[in-house]
Each structure stands twice: as structure tokens, then as C-alpha cells.
C-alpha positions as CSV (number, residue, x, y, z in Angstrom):
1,X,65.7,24.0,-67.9
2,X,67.4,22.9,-64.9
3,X,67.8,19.6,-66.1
4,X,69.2,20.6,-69.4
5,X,71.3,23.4,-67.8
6,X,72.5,22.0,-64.8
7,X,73.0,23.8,-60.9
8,X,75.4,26.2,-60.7
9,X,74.6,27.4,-57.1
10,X,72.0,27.1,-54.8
11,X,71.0,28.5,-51.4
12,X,68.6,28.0,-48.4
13,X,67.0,31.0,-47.0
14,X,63.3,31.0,-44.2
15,X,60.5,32.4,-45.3
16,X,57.2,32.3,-43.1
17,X,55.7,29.2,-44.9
18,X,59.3,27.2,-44.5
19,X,62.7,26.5,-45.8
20,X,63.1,28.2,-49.2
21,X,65.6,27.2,-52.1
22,X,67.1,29.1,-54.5
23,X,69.4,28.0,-57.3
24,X,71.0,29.0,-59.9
25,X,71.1,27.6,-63.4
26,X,73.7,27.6,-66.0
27,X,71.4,29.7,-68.3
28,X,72.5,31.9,-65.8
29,X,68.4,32.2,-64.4
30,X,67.4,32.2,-61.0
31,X,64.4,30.0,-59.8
32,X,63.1,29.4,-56.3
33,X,60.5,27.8,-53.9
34,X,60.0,29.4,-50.5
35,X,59.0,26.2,-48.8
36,X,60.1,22.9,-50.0
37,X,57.4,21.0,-48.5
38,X,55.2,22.3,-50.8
39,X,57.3,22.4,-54.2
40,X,56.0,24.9,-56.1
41,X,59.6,26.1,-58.4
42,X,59.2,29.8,-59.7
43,X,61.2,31.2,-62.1
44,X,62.5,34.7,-61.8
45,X,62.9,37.7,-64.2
46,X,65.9,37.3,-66.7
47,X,68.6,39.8,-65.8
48,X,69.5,41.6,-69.0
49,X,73.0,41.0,-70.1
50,X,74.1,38.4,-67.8
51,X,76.8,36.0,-69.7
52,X,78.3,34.8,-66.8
53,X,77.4,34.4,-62.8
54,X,77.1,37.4,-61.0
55,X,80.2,37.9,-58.8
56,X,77.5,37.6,-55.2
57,X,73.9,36.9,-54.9
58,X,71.4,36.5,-52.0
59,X,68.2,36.0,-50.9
60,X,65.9,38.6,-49.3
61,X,62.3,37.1,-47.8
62,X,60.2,40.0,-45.6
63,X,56.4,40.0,-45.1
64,X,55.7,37.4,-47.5
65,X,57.8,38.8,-50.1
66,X,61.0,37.3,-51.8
67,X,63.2,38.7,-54.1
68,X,66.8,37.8,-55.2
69,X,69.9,40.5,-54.9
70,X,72.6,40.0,-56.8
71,X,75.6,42.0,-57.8
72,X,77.0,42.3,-61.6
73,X,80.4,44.0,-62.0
74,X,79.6,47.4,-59.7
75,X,76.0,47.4,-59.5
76,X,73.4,45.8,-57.6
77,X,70.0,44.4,-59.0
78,X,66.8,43.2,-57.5
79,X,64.6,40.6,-58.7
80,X,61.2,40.6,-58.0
81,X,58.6,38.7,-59.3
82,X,57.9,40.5,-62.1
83,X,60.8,42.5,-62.7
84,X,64.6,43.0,-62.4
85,X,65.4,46.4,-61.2
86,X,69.4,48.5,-60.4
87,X,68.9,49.2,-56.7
88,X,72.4,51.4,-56.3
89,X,73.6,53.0,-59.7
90,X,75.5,55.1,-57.9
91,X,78.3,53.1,-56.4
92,X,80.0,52.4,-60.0
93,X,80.8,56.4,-59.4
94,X,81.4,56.1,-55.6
95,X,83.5,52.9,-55.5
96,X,85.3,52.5,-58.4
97,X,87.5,49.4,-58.7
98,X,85.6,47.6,-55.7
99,X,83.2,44.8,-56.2
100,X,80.3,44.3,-54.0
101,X,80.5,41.6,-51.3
102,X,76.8,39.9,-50.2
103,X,76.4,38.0,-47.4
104,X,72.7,36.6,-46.6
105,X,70.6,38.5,-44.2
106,X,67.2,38.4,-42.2
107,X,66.7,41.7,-43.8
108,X,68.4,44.0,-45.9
109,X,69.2,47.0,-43.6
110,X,72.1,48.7,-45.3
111,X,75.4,49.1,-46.9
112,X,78.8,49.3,-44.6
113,X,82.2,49.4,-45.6
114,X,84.1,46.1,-44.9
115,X,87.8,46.3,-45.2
116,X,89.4,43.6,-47.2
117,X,91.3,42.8,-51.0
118,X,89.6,40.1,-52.5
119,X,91.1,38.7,-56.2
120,X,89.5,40.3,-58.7
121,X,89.5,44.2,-57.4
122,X,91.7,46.8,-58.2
123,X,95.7,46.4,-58.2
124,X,95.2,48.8,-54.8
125,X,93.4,47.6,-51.8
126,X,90.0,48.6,-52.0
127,X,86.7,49.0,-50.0
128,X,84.3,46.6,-50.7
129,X,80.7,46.9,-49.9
130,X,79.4,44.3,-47.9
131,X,75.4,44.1,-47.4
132,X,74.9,43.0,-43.6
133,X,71.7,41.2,-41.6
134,X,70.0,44.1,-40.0
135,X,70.7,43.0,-36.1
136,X,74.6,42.6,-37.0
137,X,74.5,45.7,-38.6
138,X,72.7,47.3,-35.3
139,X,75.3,45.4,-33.3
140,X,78.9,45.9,-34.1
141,X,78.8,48.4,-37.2
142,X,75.6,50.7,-35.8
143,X,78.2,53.6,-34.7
144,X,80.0,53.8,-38.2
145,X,77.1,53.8,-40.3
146,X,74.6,55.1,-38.1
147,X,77.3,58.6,-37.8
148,X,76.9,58.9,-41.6
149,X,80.3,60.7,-41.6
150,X,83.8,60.3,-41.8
151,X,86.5,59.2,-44.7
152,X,86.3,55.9,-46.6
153,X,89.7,54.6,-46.4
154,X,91.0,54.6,-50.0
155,X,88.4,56.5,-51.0
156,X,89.0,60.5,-50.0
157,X,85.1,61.1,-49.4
158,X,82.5,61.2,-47.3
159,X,80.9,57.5,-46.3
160,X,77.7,57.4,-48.3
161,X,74.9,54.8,-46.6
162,X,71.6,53.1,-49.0
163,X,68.6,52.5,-46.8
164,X,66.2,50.1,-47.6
165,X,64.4,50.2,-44.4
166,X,64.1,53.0,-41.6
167,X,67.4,54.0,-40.1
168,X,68.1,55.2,-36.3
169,X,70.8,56.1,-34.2
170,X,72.1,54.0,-31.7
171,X,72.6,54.9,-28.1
172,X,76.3,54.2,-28.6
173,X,76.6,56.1,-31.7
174,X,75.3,59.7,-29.5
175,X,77.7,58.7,-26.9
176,X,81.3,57.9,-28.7
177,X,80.6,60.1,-31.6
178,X,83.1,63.1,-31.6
179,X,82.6,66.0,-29.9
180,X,79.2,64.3,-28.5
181,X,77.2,66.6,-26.5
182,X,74.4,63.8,-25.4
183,X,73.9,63.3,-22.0
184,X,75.2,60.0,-21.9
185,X,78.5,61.5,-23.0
186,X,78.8,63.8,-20.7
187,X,77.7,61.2,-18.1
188,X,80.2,58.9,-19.0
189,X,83.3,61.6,-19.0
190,X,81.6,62.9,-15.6
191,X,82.2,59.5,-14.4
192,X,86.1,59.3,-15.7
193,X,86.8,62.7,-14.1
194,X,84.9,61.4,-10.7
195,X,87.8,58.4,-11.1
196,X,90.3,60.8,-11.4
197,X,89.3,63.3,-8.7
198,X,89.0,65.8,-11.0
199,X,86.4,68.7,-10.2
200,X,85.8,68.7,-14.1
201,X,83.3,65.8,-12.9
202,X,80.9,68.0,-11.0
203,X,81.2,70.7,-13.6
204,X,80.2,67.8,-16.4
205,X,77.7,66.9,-13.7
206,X,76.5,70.8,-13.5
207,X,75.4,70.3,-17.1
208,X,73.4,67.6,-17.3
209,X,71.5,68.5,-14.2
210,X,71.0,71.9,-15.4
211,X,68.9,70.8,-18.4
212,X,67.2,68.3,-16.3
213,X,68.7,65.7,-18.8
214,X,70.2,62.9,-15.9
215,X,67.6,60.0,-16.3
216,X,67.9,60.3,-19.9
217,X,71.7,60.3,-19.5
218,X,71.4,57.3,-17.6
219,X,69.1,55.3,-19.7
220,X,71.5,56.2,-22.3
221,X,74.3,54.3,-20.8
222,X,72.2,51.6,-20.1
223,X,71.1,51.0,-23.2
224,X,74.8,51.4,-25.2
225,X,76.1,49.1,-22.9
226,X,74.0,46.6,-24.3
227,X,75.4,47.0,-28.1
228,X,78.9,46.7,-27.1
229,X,80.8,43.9,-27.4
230,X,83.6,44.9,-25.2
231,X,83.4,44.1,-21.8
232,X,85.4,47.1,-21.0
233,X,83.6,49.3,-22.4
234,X,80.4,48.0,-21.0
235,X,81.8,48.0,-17.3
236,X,82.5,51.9,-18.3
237,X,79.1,52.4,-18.9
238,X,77.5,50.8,-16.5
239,X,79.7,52.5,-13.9
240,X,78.6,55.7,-15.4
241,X,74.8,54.8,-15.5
242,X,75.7,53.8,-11.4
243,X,77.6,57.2,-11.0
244,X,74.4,59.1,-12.3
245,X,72.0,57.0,-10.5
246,X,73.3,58.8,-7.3
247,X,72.3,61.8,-8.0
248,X,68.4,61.3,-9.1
249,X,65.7,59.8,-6.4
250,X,63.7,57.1,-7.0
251,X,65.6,56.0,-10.1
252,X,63.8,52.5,-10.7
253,X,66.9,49.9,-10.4
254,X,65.1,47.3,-13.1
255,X,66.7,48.3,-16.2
256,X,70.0,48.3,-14.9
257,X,69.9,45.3,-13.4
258,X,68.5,43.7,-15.9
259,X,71.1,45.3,-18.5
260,X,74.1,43.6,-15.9
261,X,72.3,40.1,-16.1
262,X,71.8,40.1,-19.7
263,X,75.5,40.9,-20.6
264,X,76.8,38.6,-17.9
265,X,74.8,36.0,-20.2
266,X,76.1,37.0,-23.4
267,X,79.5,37.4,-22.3
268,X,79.6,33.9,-21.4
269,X,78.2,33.0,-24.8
270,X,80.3,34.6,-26.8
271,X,83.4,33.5,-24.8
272,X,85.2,31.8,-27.9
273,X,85.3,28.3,-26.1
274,X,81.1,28.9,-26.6
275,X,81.3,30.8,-30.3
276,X,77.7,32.0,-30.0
277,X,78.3,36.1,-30.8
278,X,75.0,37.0,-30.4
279,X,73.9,40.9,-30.5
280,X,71.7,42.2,-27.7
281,X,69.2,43.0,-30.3
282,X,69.4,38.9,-31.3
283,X,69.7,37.9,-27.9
284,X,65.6,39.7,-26.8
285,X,64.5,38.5,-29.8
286,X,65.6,34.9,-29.5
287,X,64.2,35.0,-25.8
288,X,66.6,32.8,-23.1
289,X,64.4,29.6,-23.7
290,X,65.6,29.2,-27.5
291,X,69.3,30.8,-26.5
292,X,69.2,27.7,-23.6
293,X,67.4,25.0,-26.1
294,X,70.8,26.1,-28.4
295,X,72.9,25.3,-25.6
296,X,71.5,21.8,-25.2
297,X,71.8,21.1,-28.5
298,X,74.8,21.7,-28.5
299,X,75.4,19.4,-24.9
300,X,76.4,22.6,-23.1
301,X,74.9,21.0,-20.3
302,X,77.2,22.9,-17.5
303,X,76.7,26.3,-18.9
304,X,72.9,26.4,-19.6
305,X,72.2,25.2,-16.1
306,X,74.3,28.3,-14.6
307,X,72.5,30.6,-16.8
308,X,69.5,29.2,-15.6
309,X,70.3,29.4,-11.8
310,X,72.3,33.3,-12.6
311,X,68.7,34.0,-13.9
312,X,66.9,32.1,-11.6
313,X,64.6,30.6,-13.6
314,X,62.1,28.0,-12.1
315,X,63.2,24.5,-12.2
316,X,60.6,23.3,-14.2
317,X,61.5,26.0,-17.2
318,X,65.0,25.9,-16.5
319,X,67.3,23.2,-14.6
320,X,64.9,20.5,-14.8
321,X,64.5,20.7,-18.5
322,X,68.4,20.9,-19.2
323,X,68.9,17.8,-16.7
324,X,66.1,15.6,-18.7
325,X,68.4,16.5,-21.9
326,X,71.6,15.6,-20.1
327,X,69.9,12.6,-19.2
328,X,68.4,11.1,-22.7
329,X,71.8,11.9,-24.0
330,X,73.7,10.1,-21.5
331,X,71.6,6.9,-21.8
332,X,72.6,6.7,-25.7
333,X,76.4,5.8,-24.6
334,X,77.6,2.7,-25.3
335,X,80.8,2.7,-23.2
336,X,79.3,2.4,-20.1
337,X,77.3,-0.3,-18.6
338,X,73.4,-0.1,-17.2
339,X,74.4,-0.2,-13.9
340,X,76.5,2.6,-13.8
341,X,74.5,5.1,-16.5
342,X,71.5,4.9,-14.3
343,X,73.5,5.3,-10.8
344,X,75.0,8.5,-12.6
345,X,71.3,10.0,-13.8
346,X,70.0,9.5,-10.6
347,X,73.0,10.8,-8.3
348,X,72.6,13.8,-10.8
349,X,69.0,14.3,-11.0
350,X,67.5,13.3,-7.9
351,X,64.6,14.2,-6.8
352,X,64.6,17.2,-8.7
353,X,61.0,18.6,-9.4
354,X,59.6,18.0,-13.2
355,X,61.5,15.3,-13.7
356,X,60.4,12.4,-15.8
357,X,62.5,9.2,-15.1
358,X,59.7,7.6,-17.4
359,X,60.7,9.8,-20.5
360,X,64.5,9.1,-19.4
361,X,63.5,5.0,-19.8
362,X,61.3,5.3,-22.8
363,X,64.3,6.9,-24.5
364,X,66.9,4.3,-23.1
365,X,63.9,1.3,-24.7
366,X,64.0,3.4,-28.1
367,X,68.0,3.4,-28.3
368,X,67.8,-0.8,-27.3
369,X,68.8,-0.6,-23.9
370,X,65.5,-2.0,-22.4
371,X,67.5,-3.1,-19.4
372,X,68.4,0.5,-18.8
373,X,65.2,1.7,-19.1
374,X,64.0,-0.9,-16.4
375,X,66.7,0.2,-14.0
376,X,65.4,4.1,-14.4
377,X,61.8,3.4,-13.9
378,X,62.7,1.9,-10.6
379,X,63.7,5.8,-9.6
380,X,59.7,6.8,-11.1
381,X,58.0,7.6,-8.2
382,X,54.8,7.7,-10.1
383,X,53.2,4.2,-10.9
384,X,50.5,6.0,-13.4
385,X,54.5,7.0,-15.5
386,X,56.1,3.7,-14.8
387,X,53.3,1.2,-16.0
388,X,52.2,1.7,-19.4
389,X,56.1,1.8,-20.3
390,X,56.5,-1.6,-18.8
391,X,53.3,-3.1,-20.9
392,X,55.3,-1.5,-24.2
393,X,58.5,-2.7,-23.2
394,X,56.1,-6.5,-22.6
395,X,57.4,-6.5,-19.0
396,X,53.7,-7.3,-18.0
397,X,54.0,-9.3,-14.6
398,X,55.9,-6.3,-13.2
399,X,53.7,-4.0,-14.6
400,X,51.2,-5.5,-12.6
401,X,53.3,-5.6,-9.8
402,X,53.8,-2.0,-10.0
403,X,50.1,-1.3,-10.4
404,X,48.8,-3.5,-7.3
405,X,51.7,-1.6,-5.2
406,X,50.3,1.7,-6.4
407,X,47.1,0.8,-5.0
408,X,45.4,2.5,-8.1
409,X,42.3,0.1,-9.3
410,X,42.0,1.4,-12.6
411,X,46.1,1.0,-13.1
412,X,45.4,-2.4,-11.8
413,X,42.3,-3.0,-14.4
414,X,44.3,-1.4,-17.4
415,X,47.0,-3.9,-16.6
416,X,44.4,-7.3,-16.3
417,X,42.9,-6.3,-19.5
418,X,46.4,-5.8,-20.9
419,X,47.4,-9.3,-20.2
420,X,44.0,-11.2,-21.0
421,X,44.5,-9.8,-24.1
422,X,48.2,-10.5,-24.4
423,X,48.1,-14.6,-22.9
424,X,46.7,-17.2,-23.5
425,X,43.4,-18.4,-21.0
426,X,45.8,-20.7,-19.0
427,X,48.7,-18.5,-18.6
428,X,46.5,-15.7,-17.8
429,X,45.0,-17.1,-15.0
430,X,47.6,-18.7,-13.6
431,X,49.4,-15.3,-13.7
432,X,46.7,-14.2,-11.8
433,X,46.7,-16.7,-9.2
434,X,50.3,-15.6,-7.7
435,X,48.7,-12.0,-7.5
436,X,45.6,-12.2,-5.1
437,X,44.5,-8.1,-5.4
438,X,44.1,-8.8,-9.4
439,X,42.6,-11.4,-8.6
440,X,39.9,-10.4,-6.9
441,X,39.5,-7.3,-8.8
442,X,38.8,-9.3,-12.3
443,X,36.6,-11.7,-10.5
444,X,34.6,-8.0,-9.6
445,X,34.7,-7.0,-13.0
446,X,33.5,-10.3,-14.7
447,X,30.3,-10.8,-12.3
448,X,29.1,-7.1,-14.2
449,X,30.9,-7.9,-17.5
450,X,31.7,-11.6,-18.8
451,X,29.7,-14.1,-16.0
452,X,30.9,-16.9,-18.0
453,X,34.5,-16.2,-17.5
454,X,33.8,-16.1,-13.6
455,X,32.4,-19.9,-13.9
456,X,36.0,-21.0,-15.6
457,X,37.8,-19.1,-12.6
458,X,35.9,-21.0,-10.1
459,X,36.5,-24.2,-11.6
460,X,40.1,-23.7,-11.6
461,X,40.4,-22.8,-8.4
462,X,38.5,-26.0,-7.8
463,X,35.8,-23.3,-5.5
464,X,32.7,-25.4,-5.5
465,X,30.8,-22.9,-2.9
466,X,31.0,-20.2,-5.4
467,X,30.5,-22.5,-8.6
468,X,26.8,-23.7,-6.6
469,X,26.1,-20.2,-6.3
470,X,27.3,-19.1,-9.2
471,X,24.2,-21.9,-11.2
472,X,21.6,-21.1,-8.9
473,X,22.0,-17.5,-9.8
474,X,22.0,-18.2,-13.7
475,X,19.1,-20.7,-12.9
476,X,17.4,-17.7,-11.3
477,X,17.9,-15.3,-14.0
């Protein structure tokens, strides 16, 4: 059928076994895989009717389950895998002359008016209906949809929300909602009145305290700060969740701080130079080791290692890591020459515990530059790192070099062994000659293992002391 019918749209969605396709054919039929390692192509349920694509479609993947929503003139189907089902009926009566918008979630969480005029809605600017990913909704349109009240612009009634999952209201929502009598309202316009000298404050104050309600009201402000995107209005919070902290004793200081550091963070990363607007609700679930593995990716070198030291994460997990990165990037440019690429990645990194100068080098050898990757192994403090690199890179005399300096026999061994292997007889022991320590360590390990060996060593080295005794031994035996 696809063949035949062609493509007409296609999109990648995550499932828990992989990456998942679905297309679209000209039949006008859906069909999709959820991991395309494993090619299995399913078709889905016909939707009855359909003569031409559906105006938006996405795909919805949630404890093992995918299904396919898509939106025909005003109303929304779902396609399941043995069915095709009308999810909202009631929006052709609730928006009419609007067309539904779908953009593709984690999760389908609910339905929030979007502003905008798209071509094909009424001659009048319109609400369209745009179907958000469940943290983005929690984020930045929580208060709206969360209050459940309120005009739709154009519309002249009240703002009517579809649920597919549980909803809950937001910290922010109880505290900007009109005429909110939450704690962390009252908190908050304590705090403003404090500002202005205004007895109002203690009498806002009076309240909370009354009904015992302050380390709620404070944990309220906490929290809200988090889902704004403001920095404004997160300052305001904050200063009101410091205001009320005054007044209770033994208020444990974690939260808050922690609150302060995590918005410090995502302010920075959602500075528009950075363009990473993640929610709080993303940002806990991502956890700062994939937000920082983002920002190497994306060679924000400078700002991932002041996150880390802000956060002050240990070396190993944090600085040490993003400095290795820096490095294997900076070894892949061209433009500048050994000498001064390897001066730069040691004046940077140093000494710095957790470093691997080896890993630097092996990645300088795979990109080519195998003098590079000699240069960086000469800042390896460990031999055990710097040798077996060398015998891959066949740089085997100073592998052995480095082995007899480390003063590690079996380094030393692995290296002789390496080299018999690798030269010819003459070459190999001539090689050994210049290096009197490997030497005499094979000469050790061919009286247990290869005797006969030990008799062509003592012949070249013309040793007719140890040649006598080396026949009246095999004589003896």
C-alpha cells in the first residue's frame, strides 16, 4: 500500500522499545512501528470518511500504548489499535469556525486556548485549540487552564478544559488567581505592604498566623516560584517565602535554597543566547547530568562548567567531565598545529583530578593526528594509560620505554611479548639489547617458559659462561 500510494507525511515519536515512525499514506491510512530497529509496520484503523488529510495529527505513546490523534474539520479522533474513536464532539458546538491545532507531546494532558488566525478559519480571528505536552502545559499555561474560568476571547463563554489524565492546581494558580485567599497570597501581598510600610502587612500577617497556615504559605511561594518564567516574579516570591520565614522557628532552609539554585540555573538556560526553555517540572526530571551532557553537546563548554562549580558538583561528575569534552573537541581542529592544541589542553586541564590525557590521545589517533596524540600522552601521568595506546598507535620502542620507566614488570612483560610478536627474531633482540631491564626480564621469563630461545640470546650476545651452563643443565635434565 505504501508503495502504490506513496508518503504523504510521516513523523518520529519515543516509545519505551525505541524510535517510532508514523506515516501517512495517500489512501489517506495511518501505519506505524514504535521502534525501527525492529521493523514490525502496523496498520491502523481506517477513519470513516476521510477523503483528504486531516488538517493536524500526532502521535501519543504512554505505558506501552500508541495511538494516533488527529483532527478532521472540528473534531478530534483517536486511533487505537482496534478502533477509531471521536474524543471531543463537543467542540464543533463550543468553537465554531476554529480548527484544532496539534502539536506532538510526551503525553496528552489537555486542551488550552492558543491565540492565533491561521488560513483556513473563520473570516474573524478565532481561538484555536492547541493540544500541549503535559510539562509545557504545567509550565507556562498551568494558571489559565488549571483556574477553569474566565472568557474565551471571541468566544463570550466560559473556558471549557478535556482531561485525559488527572488534573491539579498549581501553586501559582492559588496564588495569582483573583480574589485568592491561599496563604501564599496573602504571604506575598504581606510582603508588598512590608515594602511599602504599610501596617496592612502585619494585618495580612495576622491572618495567616491565626489559622496557623505560615509554613504552608511559605512552601507555597516556594514552590510557584519554580513555575514561573519571569524572573520578576520569581524574586517576588522568593522574597515573600524569606519575609515569612522570619516569623516561624526552625523553618528548614533546604527548599528554599535549593529553589534559588535551581532557577539561577534555568535562568541562565533559557537566556535566549542559550534557547533551552526548560520548565521546572522538565528541568527535575531531566536531572543536571543530562541538562549538562546537552550543554556539551552543544560546546557550551563555559556555561556547563559554571553550573557545575554554582552547584558544586565534584570534579569527577562535573568539571572534569566537561573539560575531557572540551578537550576531544579541541583536538579535531585542523587550524591549529600539534604543538599548540596540546599546550592549550594542558594549560586548561592541568592536573585536574579524573582526567584521562590517554582518552584525549586515543581520540586525537582516531581523528589522524597520531602526532598529537603522542604529544598528550606525554602529560599521562599513568604508564598502565599511556602504554597500550602507544602499542596501537605501533610506537613500540617508546612503549617500552615508558613501561621500564614505570618500573611495572608486568607493563614491561606485556610490552616484550608485544614486540616478539610484532618483529622479526633479529630486530627483536637487537631492540632489546639497547634496553638492559627488558632484557633481563625476558631472559627470566624464557628459563621457565621457552629454554631454547635463552640458548639463541646467549649466542648473540657471544656469553659463553652462560651458553656452558646453559648445556650442562639440558645435559642434566
Amino acid at each position: 500500500e505504501v508503495l502504490q500510494n506513496h508518503v504523504l507525511e510521516a513523523k518520529v515519536f519515543h516509545t519505551e522499545y525505541g524510535t517510532g515512525v508514523a506515516i501517512l499514506t495517500g489512501a489517506h491510512r495511518f501505519s506505524l512501528t514504535t521502534n525501527i530497529d525492529d521493523l514490525k509496520l502496523r496498520r491502523m484503523p481506517e477513519v470513516p470518511g476521510l477523503q483528504k488529510p486531516p488538517s493536524c495529527w500526532a502521535v501519543l505513546s504512554q505505558d506501552r500504548v500508541t495511538i494516533v490523534l488527529l483532527a478532521v474539520g472540528q473534531d478530534l479522533y483517536l486511533l487505537d489499535n482496534t478502533s477509531c474513536s471521536v474524543v471531543v464532539s463537543e467542540l464543533r458546538r463550543l468553537v465554531m469556525g476554529s480548527r484544532v491545532v496539534c502539536s506532538p507531546p510526551h503525553s496528552l494532558a489537555g486542551l488550552s486556548p492558543v491565540p492565533r488566525c491561521p488560513m483556513g478559519c473563520s473570516p474573524a480571528p478565532s481561538t484555536c485549540w492547541q493540544v500541549l505536552p503535559s510539562a509545557w502545559q504545567a509550565g507556562m499555561v498551568g494558571q489559565q487552564v488549571a483556574a477553569g474560568a474566565g472568557d474565551v476571547p471571541g468566544l463570550g463563554q466560559p473556558l471549557m478544559c478535556f482531561f485525559f489524565s488527572p488534573a491539579f492546581a498549581e501553586a501559582s494558580q492559588e496564588i495569582f488567581k483573583i480574589a485568592s485567599m491561599a496563604p501564599g497570597a496573602l504571604l506575598l501581598e504581606a510582603q508588598k505592604e512590608y515594602e511599602k510600610e504599610s501596617q496592612k502587612a502585619d494585618e495580612y500577617l495576622r491572618e495567616i498566623k491565626d489559622q496557623k497556615l505560615l509554613p504552608e504559605a511559605v512552601s507555597q511561594c516556594i514552590e510557584a516560584a519554580g513555575y514561573e518564567h519571569e524572573p520578576d516574579t520569581q524574586k517576588s516570591l522568593l522574597r515573600a517565602a524569606s519575609f515569612g520565614k522570619c516569623f516561624i522557628d526552625k523553618f528548614p532552609p533546604e527548599s528554599f535554597v535549593r529553589m534559588c539554585q535551581d532557577l539561577r540555573v534555568l535562568n541562565a538556560i533559557r537566556d535566549y543566547q542559550i534557547g533551552i526553555p526548560l520548565t521546572f517540572t522538565q528541568y527535575k526530571r531531566l536531572t543536571i547530568e543530562v541538562l549538562l551532557d546537552r550543554l556539551v553537546l552543544r560546546r557550551l563548554y563555559p556555561l556547563a562548567i559554571r553550573i557545575c562549580e554554582y552547584l558544586r558538583l565534584s570534579e569527577i561528575q562535573g568539571v572534569s567531565r566537561i573539560l575531557a569534552h572540551w578537550a576531544c573537541y579541541k583536538v579535531q581542529q585542523k587550524d591549529k598545529s600539534d604543538e599548540e592544541v596540546a599546550h592549550a589542553i594542558n594549560q586548561k586541564l592541568g592536573d585536574t583530578p579524573g582526567i584521562s590525557y590517554s582518552e584525549i590521545a586515543a581520540r586525537a589517533y582516531d581523528c589522524g593526528r597520531t602526532e598529537l596524540a603522542i604529544k598528550l600522552l606525554e602529560y599521562e601521568p599513568r604508564s598502565g594509560e599511556q602504554v597500550p595506546l602507544l602499542l596501537k598507535m605501533k610506537r613500540s620502542k617508546l612503549a617500552l620505554s615508558k613501561a621500564i620507566e614505570s618500573g611495572d614488570t608486568d607493563l614491561v612483560y606485556t610490552v616484550v611479548l608485544h614486540l616478539k610478536n610484532e618483529l622479526n627474531r633479529g630486530t627483536f633482540f637487537m631492540t632489546l639489547q639497547n634496553q638492559p631491564v627488558a632484557l633481563s626480564l625476558y631472559r627470566q621469563f624464557c628459563k621457565h617458559q621457552e629454554r631454547e630461545t635463552l640458548k639463541d640470546l646467549y649466542n648473540q650476545d657471544d656469553n659463553h659462561q652462560e651458553l656452558g651452563n646453559f648445556h650442562v643443565h639440558s645435559s642434566y635434565s
